[in-house]
Each structure stands twice: as C-alpha cells, then as structure tokens.
mmCIF file of the C-alpha atoms, coordinates in Angstrom:
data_MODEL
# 
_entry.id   MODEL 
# 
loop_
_atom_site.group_PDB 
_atom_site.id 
_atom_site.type_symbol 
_atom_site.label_atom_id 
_atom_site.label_alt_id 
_atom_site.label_comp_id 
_atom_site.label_asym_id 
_atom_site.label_entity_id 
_atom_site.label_seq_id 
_atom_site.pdbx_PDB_ins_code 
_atom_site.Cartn_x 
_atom_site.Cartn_y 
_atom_site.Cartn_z 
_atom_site.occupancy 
_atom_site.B_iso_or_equiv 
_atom_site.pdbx_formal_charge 
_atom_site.auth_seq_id 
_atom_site.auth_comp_id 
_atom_site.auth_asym_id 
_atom_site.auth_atom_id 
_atom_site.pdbx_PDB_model_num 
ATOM 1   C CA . UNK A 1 1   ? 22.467 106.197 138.806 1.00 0.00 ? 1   UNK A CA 1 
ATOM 2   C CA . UNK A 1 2   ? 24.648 105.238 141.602 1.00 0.00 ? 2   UNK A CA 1 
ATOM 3   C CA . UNK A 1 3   ? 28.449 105.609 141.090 1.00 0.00 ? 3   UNK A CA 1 
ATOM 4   C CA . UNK A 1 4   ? 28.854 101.619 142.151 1.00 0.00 ? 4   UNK A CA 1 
ATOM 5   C CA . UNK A 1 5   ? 26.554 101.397 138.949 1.00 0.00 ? 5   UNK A CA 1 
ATOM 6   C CA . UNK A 1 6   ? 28.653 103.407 137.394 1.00 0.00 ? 6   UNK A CA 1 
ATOM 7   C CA . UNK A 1 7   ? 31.679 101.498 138.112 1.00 0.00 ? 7   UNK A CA 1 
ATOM 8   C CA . UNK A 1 8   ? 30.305 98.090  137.364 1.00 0.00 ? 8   UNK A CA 1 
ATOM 9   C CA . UNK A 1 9   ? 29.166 99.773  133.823 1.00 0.00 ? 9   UNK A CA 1 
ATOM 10  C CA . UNK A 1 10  ? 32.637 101.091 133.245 1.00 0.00 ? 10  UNK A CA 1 
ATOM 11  C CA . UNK A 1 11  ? 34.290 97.543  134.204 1.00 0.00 ? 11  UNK A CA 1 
ATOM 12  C CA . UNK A 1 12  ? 32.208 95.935  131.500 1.00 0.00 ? 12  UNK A CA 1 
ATOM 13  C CA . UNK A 1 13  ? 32.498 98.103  128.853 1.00 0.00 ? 13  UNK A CA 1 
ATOM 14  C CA . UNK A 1 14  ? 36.231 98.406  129.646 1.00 0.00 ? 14  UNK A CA 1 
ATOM 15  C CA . UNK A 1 15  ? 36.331 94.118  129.202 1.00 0.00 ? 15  UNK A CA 1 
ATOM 16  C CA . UNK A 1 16  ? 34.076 94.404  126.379 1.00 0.00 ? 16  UNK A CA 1 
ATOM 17  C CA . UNK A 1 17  ? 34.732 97.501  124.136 1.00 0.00 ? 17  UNK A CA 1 
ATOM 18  C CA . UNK A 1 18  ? 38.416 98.997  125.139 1.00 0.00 ? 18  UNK A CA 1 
ATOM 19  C CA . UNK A 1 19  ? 41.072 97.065  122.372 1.00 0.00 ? 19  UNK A CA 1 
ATOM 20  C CA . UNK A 1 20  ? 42.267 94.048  124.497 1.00 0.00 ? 20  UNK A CA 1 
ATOM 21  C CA . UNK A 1 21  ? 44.085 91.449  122.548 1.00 0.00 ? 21  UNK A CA 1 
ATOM 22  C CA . UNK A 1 22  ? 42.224 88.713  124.181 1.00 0.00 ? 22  UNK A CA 1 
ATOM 23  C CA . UNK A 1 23  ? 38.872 88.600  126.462 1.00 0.00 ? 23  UNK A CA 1 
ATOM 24  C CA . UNK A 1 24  ? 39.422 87.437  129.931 1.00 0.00 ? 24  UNK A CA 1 
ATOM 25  C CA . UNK A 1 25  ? 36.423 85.939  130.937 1.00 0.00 ? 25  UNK A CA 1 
ATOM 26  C CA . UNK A 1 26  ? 37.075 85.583  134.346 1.00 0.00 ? 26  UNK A CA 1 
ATOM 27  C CA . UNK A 1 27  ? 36.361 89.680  134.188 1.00 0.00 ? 27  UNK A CA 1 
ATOM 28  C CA . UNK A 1 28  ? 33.855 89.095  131.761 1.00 0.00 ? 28  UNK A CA 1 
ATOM 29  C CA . UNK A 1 29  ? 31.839 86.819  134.242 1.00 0.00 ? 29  UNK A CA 1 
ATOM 30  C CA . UNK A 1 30  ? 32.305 88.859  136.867 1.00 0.00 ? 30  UNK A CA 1 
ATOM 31  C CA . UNK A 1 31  ? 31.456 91.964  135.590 1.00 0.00 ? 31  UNK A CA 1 
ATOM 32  C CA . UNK A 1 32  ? 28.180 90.176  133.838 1.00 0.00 ? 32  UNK A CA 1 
ATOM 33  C CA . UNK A 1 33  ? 27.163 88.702  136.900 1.00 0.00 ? 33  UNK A CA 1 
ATOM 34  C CA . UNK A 1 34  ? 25.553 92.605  138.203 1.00 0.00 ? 34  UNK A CA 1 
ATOM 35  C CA . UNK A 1 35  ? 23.774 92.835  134.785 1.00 0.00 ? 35  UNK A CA 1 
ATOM 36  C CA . UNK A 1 36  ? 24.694 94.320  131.419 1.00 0.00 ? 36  UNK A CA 1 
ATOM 37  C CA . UNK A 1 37  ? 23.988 97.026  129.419 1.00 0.00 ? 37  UNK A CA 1 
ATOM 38  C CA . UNK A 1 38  ? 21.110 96.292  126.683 1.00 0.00 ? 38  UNK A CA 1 
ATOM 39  C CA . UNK A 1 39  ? 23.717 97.781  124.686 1.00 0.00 ? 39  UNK A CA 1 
ATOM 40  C CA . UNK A 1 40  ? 26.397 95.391  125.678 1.00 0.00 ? 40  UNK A CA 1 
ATOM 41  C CA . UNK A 1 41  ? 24.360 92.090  125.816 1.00 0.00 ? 41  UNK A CA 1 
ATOM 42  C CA . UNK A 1 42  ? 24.402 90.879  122.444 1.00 0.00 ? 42  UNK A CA 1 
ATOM 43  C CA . UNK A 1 43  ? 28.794 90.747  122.848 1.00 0.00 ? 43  UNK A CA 1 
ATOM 44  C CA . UNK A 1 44  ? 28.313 89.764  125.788 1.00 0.00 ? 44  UNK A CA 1 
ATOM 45  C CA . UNK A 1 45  ? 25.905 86.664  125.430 1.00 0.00 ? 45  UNK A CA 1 
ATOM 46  C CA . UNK A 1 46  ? 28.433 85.754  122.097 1.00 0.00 ? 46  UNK A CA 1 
ATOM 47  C CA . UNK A 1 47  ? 31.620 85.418  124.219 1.00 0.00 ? 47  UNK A CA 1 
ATOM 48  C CA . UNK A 1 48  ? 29.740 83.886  127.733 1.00 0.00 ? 48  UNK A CA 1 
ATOM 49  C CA . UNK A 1 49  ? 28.636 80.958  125.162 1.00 0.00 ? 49  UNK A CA 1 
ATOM 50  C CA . UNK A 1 50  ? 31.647 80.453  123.241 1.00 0.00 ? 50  UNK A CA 1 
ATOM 51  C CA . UNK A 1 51  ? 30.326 81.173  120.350 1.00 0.00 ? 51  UNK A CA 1 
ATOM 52  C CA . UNK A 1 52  ? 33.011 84.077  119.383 1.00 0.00 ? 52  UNK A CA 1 
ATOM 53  C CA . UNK A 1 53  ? 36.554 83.356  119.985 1.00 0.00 ? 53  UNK A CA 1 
ATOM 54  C CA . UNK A 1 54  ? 38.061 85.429  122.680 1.00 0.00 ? 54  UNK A CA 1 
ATOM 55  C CA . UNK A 1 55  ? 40.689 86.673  120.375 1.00 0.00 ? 55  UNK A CA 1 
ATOM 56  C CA . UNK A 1 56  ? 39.338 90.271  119.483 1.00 0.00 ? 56  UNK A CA 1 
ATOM 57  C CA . UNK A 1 57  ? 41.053 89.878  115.803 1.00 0.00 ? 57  UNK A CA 1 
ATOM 58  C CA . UNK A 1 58  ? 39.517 86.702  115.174 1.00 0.00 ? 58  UNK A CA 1 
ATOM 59  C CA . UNK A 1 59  ? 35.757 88.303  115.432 1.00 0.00 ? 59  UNK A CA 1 
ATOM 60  C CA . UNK A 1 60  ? 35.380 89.844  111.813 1.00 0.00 ? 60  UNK A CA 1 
ATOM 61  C CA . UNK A 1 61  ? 36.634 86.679  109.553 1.00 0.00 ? 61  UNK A CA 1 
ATOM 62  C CA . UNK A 1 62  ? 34.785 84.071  112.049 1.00 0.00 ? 62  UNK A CA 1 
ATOM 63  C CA . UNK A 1 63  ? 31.781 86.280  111.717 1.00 0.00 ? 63  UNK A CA 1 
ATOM 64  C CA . UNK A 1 64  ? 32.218 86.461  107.669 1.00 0.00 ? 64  UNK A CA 1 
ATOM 65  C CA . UNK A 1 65  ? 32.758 82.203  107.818 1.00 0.00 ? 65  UNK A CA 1 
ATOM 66  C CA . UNK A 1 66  ? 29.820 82.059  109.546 1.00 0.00 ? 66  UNK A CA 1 
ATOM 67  C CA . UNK A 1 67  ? 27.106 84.608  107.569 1.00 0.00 ? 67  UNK A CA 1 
ATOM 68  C CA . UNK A 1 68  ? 28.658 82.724  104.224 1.00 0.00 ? 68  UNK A CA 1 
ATOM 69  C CA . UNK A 1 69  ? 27.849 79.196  106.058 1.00 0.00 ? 69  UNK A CA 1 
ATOM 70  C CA . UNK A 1 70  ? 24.233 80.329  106.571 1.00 0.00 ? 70  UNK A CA 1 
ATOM 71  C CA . UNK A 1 71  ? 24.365 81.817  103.050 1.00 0.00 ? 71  UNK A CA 1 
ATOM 72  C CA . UNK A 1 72  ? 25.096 78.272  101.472 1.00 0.00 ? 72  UNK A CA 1 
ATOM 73  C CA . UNK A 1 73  ? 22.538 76.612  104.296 1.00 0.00 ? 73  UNK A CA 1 
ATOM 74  C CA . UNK A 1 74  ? 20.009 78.975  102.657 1.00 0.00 ? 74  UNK A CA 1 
ATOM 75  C CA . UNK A 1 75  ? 20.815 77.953  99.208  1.00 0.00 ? 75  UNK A CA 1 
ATOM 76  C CA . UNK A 1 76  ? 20.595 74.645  99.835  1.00 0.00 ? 76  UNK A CA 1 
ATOM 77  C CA . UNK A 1 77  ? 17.741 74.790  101.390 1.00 0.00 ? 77  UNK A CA 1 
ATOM 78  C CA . UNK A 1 78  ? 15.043 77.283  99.692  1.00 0.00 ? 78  UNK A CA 1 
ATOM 79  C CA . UNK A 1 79  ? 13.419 76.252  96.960  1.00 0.00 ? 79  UNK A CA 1 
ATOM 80  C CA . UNK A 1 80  ? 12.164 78.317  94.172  1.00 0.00 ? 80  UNK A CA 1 
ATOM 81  C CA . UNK A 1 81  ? 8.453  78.247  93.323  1.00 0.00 ? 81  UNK A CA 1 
ATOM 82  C CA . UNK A 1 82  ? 8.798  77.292  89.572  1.00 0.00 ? 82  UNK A CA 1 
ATOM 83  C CA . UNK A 1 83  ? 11.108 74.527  90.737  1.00 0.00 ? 83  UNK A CA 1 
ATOM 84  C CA . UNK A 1 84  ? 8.693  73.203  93.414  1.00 0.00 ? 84  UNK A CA 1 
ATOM 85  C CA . UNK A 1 85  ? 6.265  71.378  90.619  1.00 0.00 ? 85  UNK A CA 1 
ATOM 86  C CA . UNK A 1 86  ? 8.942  69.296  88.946  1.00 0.00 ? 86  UNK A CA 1 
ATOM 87  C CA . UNK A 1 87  ? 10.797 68.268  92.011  1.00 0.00 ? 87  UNK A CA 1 
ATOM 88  C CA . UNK A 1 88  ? 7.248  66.864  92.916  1.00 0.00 ? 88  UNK A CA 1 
ATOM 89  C CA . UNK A 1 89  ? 6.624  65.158  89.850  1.00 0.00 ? 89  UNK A CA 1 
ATOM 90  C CA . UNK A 1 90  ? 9.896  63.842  89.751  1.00 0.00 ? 90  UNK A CA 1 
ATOM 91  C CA . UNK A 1 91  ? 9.564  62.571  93.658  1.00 0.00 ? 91  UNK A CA 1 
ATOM 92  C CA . UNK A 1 92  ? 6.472  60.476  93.202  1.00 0.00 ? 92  UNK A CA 1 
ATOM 93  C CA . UNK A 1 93  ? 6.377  56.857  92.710  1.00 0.00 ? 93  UNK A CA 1 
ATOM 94  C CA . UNK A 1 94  ? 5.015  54.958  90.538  1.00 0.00 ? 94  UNK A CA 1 
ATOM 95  C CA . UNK A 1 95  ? 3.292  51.510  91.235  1.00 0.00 ? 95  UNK A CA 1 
ATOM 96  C CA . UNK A 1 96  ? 6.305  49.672  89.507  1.00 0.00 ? 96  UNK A CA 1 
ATOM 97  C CA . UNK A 1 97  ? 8.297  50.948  92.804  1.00 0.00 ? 97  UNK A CA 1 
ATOM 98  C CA . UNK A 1 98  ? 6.322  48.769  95.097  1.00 0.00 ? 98  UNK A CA 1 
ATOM 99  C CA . UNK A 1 99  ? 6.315  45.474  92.841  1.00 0.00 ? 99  UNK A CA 1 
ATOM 100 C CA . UNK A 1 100 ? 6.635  42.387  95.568  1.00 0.00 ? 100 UNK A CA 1 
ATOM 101 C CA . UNK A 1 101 ? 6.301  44.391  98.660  1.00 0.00 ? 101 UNK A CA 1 
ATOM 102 C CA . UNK A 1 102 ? 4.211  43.245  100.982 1.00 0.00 ? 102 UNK A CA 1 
ATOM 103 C CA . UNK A 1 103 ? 3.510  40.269  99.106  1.00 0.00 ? 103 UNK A CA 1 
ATOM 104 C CA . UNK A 1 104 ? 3.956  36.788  100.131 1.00 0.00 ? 104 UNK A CA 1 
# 
C-alpha cells in the first residue's frame, strides 16, 4: 500500500473511530470521497445519510430506540400460524354485508 493510502486510511479512521464529541462531516466527506475501508463503511454509510446523529453519545440509545421500534413493527406485524385460521374466518363476509349494493 502506498503511504498516501495510508494517510487517507488514517484520516478516516481518525474521523470515524478516535472519541470525538461530535462528527464533522465536512472531514467525513472528504475523507469518504477516496474510498473507505470495508471495515469502516457500514459507520460510514450511517452518518453520510443521516441516519445516526453526529453526536458520538447519542449512537447507543438511538440505536436501542430504533431495534425496540422494529421489535414492536415485528409484533405487530407477524402473525402466528394458529391465529391465521380465525382471523380468516372472522374477516369474511357474509352475503348480509352486501344487501342493496349494486342494486337499483
């Protein structure tokens, strides 16, 4: 590796991984914008999106809201197999639903 690789390396893991208060993402661009470390990419993509806040302490309980979000999303959602026949049975109609539609 060249050492201008190994200086762009350095300046992104510095940005990323050394204990700043607060991302600067004017660094962050620049020192994504020579490639990043497969290592380094998944932080990386987070923060260039906005999906993390650029507050390094905020990471862990924004990451914790959001894992118990898709844990309720999930709950919500699935359905378990022994439940799946009465929802159905409960869901269809009977004729007595469509009295006087349609009808002139």
């Amino acid at each position: 590796m060249t050492t201008r690789y190994m200086e762009r390396l350095a300046k992104i893991e510095e940005v990323l991984l050394i204990a700043n208060k607060k991302i600067d993402m004017n660094d962050l661009r620049a020192g994504c914008s020579y490639g990043v470390p497969e290592s380094l990419r998944p932080l990386a993509w987070r923060l260039l999106l906005h999906y993390l806040p650029l507050e390094r302490h905020k990471w862990q309980s924004f990451l914790a809201d959001q894992r118990n979000n898709y844990d309720q999303m999930i709950e919500q959602i699935i359905v378990e197999p022994g439940n799946i026949a009465m929802e159905q049975s409960n869901s269809q109609t009977s004729d007595s639903d469509h009295v006087g539609l349609g009808e002139d």
